[in-house]
C-alpha positions as CSV (number, residue, x, y, z in Angstrom):
1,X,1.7,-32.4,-49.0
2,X,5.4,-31.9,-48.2
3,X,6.6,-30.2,-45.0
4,X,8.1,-27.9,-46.1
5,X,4.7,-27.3,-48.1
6,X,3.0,-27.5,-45.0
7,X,5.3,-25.2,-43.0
8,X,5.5,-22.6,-46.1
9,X,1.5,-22.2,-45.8
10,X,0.4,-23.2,-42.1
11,X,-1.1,-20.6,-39.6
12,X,0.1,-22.6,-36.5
13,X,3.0,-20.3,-35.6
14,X,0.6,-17.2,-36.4
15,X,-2.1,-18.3,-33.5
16,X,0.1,-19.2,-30.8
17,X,1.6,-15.8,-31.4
18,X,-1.9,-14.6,-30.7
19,X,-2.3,-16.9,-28.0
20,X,0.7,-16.1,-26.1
21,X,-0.1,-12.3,-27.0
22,X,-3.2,-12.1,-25.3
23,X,-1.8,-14.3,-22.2
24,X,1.1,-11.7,-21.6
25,X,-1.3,-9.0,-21.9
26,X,-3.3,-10.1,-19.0
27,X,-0.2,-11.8,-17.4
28,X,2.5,-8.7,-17.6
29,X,5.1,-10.8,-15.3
30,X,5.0,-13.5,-17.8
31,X,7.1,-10.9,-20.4
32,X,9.9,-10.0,-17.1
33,X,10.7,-13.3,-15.6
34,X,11.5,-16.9,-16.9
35,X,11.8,-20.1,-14.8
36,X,15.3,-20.5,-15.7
37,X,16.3,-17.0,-14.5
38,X,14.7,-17.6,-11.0
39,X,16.2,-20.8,-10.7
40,X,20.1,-19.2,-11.6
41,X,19.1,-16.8,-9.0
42,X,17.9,-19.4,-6.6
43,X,21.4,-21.2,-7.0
44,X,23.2,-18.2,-6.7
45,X,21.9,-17.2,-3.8
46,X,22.2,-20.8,-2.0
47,X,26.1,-20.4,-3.5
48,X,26.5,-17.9,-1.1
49,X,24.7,-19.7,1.6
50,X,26.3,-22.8,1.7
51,X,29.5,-22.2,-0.7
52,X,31.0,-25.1,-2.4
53,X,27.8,-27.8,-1.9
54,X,26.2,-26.2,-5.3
55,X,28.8,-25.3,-7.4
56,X,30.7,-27.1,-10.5
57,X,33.8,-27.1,-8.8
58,X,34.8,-26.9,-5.0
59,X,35.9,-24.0,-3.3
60,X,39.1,-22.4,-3.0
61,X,38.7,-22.1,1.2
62,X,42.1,-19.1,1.0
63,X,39.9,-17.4,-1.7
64,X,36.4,-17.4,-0.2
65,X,35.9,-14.0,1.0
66,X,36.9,-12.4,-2.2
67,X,34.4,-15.2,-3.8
68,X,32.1,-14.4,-1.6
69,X,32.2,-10.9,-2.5
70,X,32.5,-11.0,-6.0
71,X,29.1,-13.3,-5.5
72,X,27.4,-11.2,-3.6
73,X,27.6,-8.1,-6.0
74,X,26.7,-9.9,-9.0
75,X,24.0,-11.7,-7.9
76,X,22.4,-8.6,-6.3
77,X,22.3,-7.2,-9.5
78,X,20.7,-10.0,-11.0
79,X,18.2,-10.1,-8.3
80,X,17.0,-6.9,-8.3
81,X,16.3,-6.8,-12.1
82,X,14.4,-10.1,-11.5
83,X,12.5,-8.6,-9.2
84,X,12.2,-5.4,-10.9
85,X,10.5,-7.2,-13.8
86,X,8.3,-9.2,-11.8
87,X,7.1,-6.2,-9.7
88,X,6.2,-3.8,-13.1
89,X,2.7,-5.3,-13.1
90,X,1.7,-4.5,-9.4
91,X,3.3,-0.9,-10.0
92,X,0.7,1.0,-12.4
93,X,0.1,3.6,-10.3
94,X,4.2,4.3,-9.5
95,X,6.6,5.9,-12.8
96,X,9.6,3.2,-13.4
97,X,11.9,4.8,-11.2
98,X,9.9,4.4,-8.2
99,X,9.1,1.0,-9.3
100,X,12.8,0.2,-9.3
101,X,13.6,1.8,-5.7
102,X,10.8,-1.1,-4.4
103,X,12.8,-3.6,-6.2
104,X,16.6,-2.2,-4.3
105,X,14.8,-2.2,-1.2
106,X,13.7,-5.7,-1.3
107,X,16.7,-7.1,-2.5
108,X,18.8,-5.5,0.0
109,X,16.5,-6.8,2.6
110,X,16.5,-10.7,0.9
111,X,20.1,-10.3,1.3
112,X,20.5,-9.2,4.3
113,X,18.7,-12.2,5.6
114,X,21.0,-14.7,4.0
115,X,23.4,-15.1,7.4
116,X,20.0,-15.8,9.5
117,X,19.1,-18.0,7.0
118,X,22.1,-20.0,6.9
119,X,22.2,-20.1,10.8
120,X,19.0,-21.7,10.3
121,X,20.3,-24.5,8.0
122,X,23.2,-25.0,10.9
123,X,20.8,-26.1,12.9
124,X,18.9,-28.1,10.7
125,X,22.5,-30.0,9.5
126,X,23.0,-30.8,13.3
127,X,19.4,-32.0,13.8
128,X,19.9,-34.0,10.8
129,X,23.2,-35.8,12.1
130,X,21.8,-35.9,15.6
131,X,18.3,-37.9,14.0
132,X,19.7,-40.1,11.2
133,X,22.0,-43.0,12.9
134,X,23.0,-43.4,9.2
135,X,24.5,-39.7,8.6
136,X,28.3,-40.5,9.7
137,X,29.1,-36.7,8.5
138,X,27.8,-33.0,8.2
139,X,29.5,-32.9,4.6
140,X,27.6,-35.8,4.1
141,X,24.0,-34.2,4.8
142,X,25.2,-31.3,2.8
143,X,26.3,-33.1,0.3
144,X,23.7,-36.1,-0.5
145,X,20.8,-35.6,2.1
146,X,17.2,-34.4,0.2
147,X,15.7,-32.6,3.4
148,X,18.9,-30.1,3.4
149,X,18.5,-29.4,-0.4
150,X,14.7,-28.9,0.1
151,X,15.1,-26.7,2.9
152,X,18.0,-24.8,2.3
153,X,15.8,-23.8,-1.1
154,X,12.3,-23.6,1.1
155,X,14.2,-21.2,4.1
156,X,15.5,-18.6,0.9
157,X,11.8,-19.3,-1.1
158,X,9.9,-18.6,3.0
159,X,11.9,-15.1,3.3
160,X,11.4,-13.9,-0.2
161,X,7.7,-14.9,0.1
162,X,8.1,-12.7,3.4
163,X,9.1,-10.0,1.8
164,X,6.5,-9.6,-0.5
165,X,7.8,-10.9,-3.7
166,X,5.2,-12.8,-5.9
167,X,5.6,-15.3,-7.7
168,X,9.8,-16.3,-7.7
169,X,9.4,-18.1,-4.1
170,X,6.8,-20.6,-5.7
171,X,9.2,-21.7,-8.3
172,X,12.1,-21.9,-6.6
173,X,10.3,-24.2,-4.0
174,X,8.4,-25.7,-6.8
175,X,12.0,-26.4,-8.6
176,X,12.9,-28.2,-5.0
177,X,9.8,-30.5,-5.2
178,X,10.8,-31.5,-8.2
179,X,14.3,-32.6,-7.0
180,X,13.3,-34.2,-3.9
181,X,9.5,-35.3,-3.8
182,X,9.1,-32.7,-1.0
183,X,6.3,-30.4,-1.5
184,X,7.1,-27.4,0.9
185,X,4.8,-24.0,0.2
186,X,6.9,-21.2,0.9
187,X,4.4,-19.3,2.7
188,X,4.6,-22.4,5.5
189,X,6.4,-21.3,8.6
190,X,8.9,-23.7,10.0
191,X,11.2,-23.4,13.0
192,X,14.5,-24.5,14.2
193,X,16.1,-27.7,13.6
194,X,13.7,-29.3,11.3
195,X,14.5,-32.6,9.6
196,X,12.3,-34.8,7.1
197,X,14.3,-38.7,7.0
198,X,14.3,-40.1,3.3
199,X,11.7,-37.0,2.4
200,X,10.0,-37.9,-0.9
201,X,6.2,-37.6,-0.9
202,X,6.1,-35.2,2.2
203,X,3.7,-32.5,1.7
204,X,3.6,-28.8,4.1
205,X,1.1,-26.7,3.3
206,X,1.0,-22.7,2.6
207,X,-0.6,-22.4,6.0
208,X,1.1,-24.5,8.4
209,X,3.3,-23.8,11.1
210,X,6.3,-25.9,12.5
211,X,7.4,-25.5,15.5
212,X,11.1,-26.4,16.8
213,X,13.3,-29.6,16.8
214,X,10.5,-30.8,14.4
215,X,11.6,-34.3,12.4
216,X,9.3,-35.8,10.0
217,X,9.8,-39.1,8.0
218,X,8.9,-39.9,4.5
219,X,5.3,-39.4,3.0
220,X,3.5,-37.4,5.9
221,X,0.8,-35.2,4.3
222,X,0.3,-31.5,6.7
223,X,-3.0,-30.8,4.3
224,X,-6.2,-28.6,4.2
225,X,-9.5,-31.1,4.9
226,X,-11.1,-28.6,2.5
227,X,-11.9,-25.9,0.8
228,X,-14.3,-23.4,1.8
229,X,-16.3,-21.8,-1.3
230,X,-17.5,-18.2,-1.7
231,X,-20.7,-17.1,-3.4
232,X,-19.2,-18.2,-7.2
233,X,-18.3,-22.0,-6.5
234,X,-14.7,-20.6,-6.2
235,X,-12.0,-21.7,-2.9
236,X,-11.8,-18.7,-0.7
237,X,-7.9,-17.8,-0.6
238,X,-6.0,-16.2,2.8
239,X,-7.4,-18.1,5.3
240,X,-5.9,-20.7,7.9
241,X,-6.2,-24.6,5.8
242,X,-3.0,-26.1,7.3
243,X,-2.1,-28.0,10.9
244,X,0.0,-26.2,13.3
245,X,3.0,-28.5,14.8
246,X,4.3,-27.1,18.3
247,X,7.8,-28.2,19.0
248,X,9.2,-31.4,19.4
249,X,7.2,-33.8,17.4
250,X,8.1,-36.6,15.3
251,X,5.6,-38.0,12.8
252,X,6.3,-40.8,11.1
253,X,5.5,-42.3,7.5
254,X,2.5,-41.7,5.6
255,X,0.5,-39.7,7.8
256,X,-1.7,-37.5,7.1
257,X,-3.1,-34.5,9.4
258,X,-5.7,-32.1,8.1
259,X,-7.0,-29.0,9.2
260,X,-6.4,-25.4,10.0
261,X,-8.1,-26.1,13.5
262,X,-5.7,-29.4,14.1
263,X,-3.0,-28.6,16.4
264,X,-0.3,-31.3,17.7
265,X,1.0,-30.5,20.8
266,X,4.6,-30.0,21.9
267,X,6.7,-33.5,22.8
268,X,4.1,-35.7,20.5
269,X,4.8,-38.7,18.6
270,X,2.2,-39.5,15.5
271,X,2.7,-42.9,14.0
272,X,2.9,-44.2,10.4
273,X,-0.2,-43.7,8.3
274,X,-2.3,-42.3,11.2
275,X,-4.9,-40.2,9.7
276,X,-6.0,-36.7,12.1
277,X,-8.5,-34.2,11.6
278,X,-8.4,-33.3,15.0
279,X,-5.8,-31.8,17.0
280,X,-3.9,-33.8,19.8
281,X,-2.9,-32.0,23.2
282,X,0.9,-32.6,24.3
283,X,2.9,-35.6,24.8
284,X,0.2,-37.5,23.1
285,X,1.2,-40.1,21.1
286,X,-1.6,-41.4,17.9
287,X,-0.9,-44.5,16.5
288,X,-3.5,-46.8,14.7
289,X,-4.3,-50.5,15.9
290,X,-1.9,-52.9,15.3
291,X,-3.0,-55.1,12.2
292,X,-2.6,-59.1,13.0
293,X,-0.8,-60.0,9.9
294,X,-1.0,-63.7,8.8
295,X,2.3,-65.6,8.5
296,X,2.4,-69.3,6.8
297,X,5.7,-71.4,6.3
298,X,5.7,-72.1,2.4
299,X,5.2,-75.7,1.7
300,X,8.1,-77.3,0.6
C-alpha cells in the first residue's frame, strides 16, 4: 500500500476528531484558550512591566509613555477575551453578557496591579545585585539573570491566580519553568526581595509562603512530604502541603524541606542538601555533618 492509498482510506483523522470531540465537551476552556495565546499575553503584559528587557527591539526612552499606552489598551483587550473564553465554562448559570462583565472586571483589576507588581521586581533586582558579588549591573540581572525572568512571570502568574482566574497563571508559570529550571506554583506566596542564585532545579510549592529578603540558591526543593487521601484513594486538594519561610533566610543548594507543618524561622541559614521535615525556630542554622573526604597524591 502507497500513502497516498493509505491516507485516501485511513480512519486516523476521523477518531482523533472524536477524541478531541469528546475531550472539549467535558473540557469547554480547551475550545477558548491556547497555550500560545496565554503566553503572548504573558509577554505582553511583562512588556509593560519591565519595557525594553522582552521585546525584539529596545525602547525608544522619548516615546515610552505613548508606548506604554498604546500597550496598555491593546493588551487589555486581548486579555479580557482570554479570559472571557476561559471563564464560559464556570458561567452556566450567567447569559454571555454577564459572563463578559466578570471578565472586564478582572482584567481591570490584573492591570491595575501591574505598578505594585513591578515595585516588587525593584526590589527583587536590588536584592539580586546586593546577593550576587558577580552581578556588576541592574541591566545585567534584567537582562541575563534566570531568578528575575522566573519571577517577574511568577509575581504576574501569583496575582492572576489571586484574582481568580483558572488555569492561564499555571501556564504562564509553567512556560517560566521551562525557561529557567524553576518550578514556582503561582498559588505560592512570596515576599519582598526574593532571589534564587543560578536557580535551575528549585522547586516552591502551591502552598508555601516566603517571607521577606528571602535568597535561595540552586536546587532547593520547598515540597509536600505527602499526600493525604480521601475515601477513593484520591489526594485531597486545598489544604496546607508546603513549608512556610519567615523572613531573612538563606538556604543553600539541594535542600530539601517538607511539610505544611515545617516552618523556618526568621534570620535562619539551611545548608546544602540538608533534608527537614521539621520546622526550625529562628536564627537557627541546619547543616549536615561534615563528610571526611579521602585525598591521595596520584602516583607519578
Amino acid at each position: 500500500m502507497t500513502l497516498n492509498e493509505w491516507l485516501a482510506g485511513n480512519t486516523v483523522a476521523a477518531q482523533l476528531t472524536q477524541l478531541n470531540e469528546d475531550n472539549l465537551h467535558h473540557n469547554d476552556v480547551l475550545g477558548f484558550a491556547t497555550r500560545t495565546q496565554v503566553i503572548d499575553i504573558l509577554k505582553s503584559l511583562r512588556s509593560l512591566i519591565l519595557p525594553g528587557i522582552f521585546e525584539r527591539q529596545p525602547v525608544n526612552r522619548t516615546r515610552l509613555n505613548a508606548v506604554m499606552a498604546t500597550q496598555l489598551c491593546s493588551t487589555a483587550m486581548q486579555l479580557c477575551d482570554l479570559i472571557h473564553g476561559v471563564l464560559r465554562h464556570t458561567c452556566e448559570d450567567e447569559n454571555d453578557a454577564d459572563c463578559l462583565c466578570r471578565a472586564e472586571r478582572l482584567t481591570i483589576r490584573i492591570l491595575e496591579g501591574l505598578p505594585a507588581i513591578r515595585s516588587l521586581l525593584g526590589d527583587d533586582i536590588e536584592a539580586a545585585f546586593e546577593g550576587d558579588p558577580a552581578a556588576k549591573s541592574s541591566e545585567e540581572i534584567m537582562l541575563s539573570y534566570p531568578s528575575l525572568e522566573a519571577m517577574s512571570i511568577f509575581r504576574i502568574a501569583h496575582h492572576i491566580y489571586t484574582c481568580g482566574v483558572p488555569i492561564l497563571p499555571r501556564i504562564m508559570t509553567e512556560y517560566a519553568h521551562r525557561n529557567t529550571g524553576i518550578d514556582i506554583h503561582p498559588g505560592a506566596t512570596i515576599g519582598r526581595r526574593f532571589f534564587i542564585d543560578h536557580g535551575t532545579g528549585v522547586v516552591i510549592g502551591e502552598t508555601c509562603t516566603i517571607g521577606n529578603n528571602v535568597k535561595l540558591y540552586q536546587g532547593v526543593t520547598l515540597g509536600a512530604k505527602s499526600f493525604p487521601l480521601d475515601e477513593n484513594g484520591n489526594p485531597i486538594k486545598g489544604i496546607k502541603r508546603h513549608p512556610d519561610i519567615e523572613d531573612n533566610v538563606v538556604i543553600y543548594a539541594g535542600a530539601t524541606i517538607l511539610g505544611g507543618d515545617t516552618r523556618i524561622g526568621h534570620d535562619s541559614v539551611i545548608g546544602g542538601n540538608v533534608w527537614l521535615t521539621h520546622s526550625a525556630p529562628p536564627y537557627s542554622t541546619v547543616f549536615n555533618a561534615q563528610p571526611s573526604p579521602v585525598i591521595k597524591p596520584m602516583e607519578g
